[in-house]
Structures are given as C-alpha cells and as structure tokens.
C-alpha positions as CSV (number, residue, x, y, z in Angstrom):
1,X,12.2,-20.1,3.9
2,X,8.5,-19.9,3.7
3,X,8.1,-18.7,-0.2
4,X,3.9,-18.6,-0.1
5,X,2.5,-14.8,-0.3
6,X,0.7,-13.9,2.4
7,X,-3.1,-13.0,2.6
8,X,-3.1,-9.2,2.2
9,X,0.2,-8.6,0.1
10,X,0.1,-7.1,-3.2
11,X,3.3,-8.6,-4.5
12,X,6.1,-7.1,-6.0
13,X,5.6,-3.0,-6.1
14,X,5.0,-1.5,-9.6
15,X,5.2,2.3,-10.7
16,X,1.3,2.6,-10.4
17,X,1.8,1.4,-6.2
18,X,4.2,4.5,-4.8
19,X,5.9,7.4,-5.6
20,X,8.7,9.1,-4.0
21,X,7.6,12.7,-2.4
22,X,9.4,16.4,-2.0
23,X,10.5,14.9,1.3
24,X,12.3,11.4,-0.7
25,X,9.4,9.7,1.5
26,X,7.6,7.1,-0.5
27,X,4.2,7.1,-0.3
28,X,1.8,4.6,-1.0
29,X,-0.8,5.3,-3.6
30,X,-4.7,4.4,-3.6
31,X,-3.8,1.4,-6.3
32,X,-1.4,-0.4,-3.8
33,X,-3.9,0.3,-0.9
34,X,-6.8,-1.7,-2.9
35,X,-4.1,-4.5,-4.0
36,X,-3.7,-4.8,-0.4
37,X,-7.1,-5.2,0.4
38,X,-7.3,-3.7,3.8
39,X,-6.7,-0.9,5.8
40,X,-3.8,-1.0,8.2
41,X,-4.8,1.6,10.8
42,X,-2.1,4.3,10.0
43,X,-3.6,7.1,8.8
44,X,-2.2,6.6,5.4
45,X,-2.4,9.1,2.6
46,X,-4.2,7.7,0.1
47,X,-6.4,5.4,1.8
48,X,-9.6,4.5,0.1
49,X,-11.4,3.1,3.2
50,X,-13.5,4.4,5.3
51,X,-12.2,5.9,8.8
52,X,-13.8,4.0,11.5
C-alpha cells in the first residue's frame, strides 16, 4: 500500500476542518478548503476561491 500523501490532501481532519450540520451532513470549513489548496468544482460551502 502506497503510504505517500498525495499533492492536495490536508492530512488527517482536525476540529477546525468540518463540523457536523442540522442535517448530521458534515461540511467542510474554509480552513480545510485552504489546507487543500484547490478548489474541487462542487459548489462547496465554504469555499474561499473564486467561482470561475
């Protein structure tokens, strides 16, 4: 098994990444979207890119 993080991927999740909505939907939080370091194109929440 390939253990190397990949480009892009914030590592393990931390309180400050997500929190768990009305719905019990976790969402992903502006912090966790800049850890990532891209957007992914879904229309997410918290985004802090620009829409293209």
């Amino acid at each position: 098994m390939n253990s190397k993080k990949k480009a892009g991927t914030p590592g393990p999740l931390t309180s400050e990444d997500y929190y768990i909505n009305a719905q019990g939907l976790m969402v992903f939080t502006e912090v966790y979207h800049l850890k990532r370091g891209y957007c992914c194109g879904s229309g997410c929440k918290h985004c802090p890119y620009p829409k293209n």
